[in-house]
C-alpha positions as CSV (number, residue, x, y, z in Angstrom):
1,X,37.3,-143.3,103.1
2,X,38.6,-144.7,99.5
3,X,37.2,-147.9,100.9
4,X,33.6,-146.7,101.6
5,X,33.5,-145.7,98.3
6,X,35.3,-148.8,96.4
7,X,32.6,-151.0,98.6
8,X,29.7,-148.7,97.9
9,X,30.6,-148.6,94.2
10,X,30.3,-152.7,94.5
11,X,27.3,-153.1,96.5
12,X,25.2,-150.5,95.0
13,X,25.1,-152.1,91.7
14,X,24.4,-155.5,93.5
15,X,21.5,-153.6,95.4
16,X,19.8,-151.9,92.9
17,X,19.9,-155.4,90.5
18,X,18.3,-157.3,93.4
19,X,15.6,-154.5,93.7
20,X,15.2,-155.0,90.1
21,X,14.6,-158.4,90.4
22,X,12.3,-158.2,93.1
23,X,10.0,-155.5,91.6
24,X,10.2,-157.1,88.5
25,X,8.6,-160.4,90.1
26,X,5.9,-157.9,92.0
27,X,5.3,-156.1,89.3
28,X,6.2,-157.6,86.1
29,X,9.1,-156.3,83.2
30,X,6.9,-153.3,81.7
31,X,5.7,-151.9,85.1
32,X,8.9,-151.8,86.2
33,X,10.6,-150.3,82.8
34,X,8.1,-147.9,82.7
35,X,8.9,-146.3,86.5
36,X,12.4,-146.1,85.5
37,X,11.6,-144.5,82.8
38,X,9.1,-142.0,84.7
39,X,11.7,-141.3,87.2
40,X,14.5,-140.3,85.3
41,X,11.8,-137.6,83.1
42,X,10.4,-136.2,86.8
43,X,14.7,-136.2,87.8
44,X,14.8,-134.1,84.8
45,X,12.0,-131.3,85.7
46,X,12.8,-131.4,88.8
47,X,16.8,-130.5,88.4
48,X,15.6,-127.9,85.6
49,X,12.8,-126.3,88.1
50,X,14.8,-126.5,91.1
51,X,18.2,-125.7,89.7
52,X,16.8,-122.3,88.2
53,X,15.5,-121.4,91.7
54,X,19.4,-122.1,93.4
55,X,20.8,-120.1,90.5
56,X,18.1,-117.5,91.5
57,X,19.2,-117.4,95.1
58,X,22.9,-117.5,94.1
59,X,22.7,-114.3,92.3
60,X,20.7,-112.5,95.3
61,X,22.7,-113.4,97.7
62,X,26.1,-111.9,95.2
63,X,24.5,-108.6,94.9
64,X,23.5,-108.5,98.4
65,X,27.4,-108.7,99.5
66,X,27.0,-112.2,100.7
67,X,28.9,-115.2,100.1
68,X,26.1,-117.8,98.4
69,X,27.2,-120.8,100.8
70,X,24.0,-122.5,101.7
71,X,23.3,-121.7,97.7
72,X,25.7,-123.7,96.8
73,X,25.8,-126.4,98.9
74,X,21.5,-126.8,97.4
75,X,23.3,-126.4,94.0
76,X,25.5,-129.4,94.6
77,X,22.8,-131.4,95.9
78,X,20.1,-130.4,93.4
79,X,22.7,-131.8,91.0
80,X,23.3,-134.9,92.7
81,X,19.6,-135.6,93.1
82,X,19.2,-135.2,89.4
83,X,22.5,-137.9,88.5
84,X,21.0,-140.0,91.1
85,X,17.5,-139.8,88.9
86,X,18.8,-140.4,85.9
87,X,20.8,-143.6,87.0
88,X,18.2,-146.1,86.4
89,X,17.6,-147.9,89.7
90,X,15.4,-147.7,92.7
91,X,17.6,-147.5,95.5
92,X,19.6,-144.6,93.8
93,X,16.1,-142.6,92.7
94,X,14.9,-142.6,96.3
95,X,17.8,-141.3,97.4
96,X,18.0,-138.6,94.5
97,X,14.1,-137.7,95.7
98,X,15.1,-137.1,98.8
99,X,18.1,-135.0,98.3
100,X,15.0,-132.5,96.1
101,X,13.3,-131.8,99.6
102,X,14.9,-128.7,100.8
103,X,14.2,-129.6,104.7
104,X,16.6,-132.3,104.5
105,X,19.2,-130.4,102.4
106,X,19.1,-128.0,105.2
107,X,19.5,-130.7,107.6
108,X,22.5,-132.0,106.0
109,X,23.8,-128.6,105.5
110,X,23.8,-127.8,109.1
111,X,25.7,-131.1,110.2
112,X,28.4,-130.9,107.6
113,X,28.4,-126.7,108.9
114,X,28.5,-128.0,112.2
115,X,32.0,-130.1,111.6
116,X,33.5,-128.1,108.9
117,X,33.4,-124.6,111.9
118,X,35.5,-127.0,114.1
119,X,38.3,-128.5,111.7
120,X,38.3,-124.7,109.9
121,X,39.0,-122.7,113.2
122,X,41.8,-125.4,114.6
123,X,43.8,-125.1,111.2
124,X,42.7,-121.2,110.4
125,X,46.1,-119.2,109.7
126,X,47.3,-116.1,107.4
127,X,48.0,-117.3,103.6
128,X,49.8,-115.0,100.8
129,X,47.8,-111.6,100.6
130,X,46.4,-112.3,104.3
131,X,46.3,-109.7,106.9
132,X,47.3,-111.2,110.7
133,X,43.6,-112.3,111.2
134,X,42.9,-114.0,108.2
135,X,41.0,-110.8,106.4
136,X,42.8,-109.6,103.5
137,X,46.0,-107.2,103.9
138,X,45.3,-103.7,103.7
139,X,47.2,-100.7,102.5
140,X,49.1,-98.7,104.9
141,X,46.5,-96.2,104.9
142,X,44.2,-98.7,105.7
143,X,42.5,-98.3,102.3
144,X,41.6,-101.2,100.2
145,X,42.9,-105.0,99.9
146,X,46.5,-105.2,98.7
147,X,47.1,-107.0,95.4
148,X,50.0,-108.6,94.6
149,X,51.3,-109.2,91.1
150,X,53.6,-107.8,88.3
151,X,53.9,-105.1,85.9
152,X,56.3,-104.2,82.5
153,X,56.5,-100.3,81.9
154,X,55.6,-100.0,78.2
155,X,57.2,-97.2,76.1
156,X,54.6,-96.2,73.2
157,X,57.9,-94.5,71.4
158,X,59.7,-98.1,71.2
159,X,56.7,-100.2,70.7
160,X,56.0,-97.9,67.4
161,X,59.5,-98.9,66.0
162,X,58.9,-103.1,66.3
């Protein structure tokens, strides 16, 4: 995996100057300037009018009781999307553009969902503060989650005389 990401780190800078080059030659210097420029300001709106939706979502979904997973995982691609925009280049805004269309964040949600299930119930056990299942340890009356931690007994009398 590091070297996926040293060689994609070295080819997409060799990509996006060769697209350059090429739309330059199509289009000319300003043309080409000027959709860079265009691209990073609609990467902007759209980060600012999208992001403010997810954060929306994120909130409903807290004070419904439910974890904000999906939310999240828009969050972190809404964010992408909008580095992605603002790194001039035409390779990178296409792929930021994309990553803006909720049908495919979705789509990519539910294959990364669809490995992550497998690896997570294979390697699943109790941690610190974990109940035999996984769930969090209960009391022995069954009440609430147990908490661990650790506590000083505080004389008022004593703390008067420092």
């Amino acid at each position: 995996m590091p070297l996926l990401f040293l060689l994609l780190f070295i080819a997409m800078p060799i990509i996006e100057i060769a697209v350059f080059i090429q739309a330059g030659d199509l289009i000319g210097l300003w043309p080409t300037l000027g959709i860079v420029i265009v691209t990073g300001v609609a990467g902007t709106i759209l980060l600012r009018t999208q992001g403010y939706g997810v954060v929306g979502r994120i909130r409903a979904r807290m004070e419904e009781g439910q974890p904000p997973l999906f939310e999240m995982f828009e969050g972190l691609c809404i964010f992408a999307a909008g580095l992605l925009l603002l790194t001039p280049g035409f390779v990178t805004d296409s792929i930021g553009f994309l990553l803006f269309l909720p049908p495919l964040r979705r789509l990519i949600a539910v294959s990364i969902a669809s490995r992550v299930k497998v690896h997570v119930r294979a390697s699943a056990s109790a941690g610190p503060g974990q109940g035999p299942h996984g769930g969090p340890r209960r009391g022995p009356d069954g009440g609430g989650p147990v908490i661990d931690g650790e506590y000083e007994t505080v004389d008022p009398d004593r703390e008067q005389l420092r």
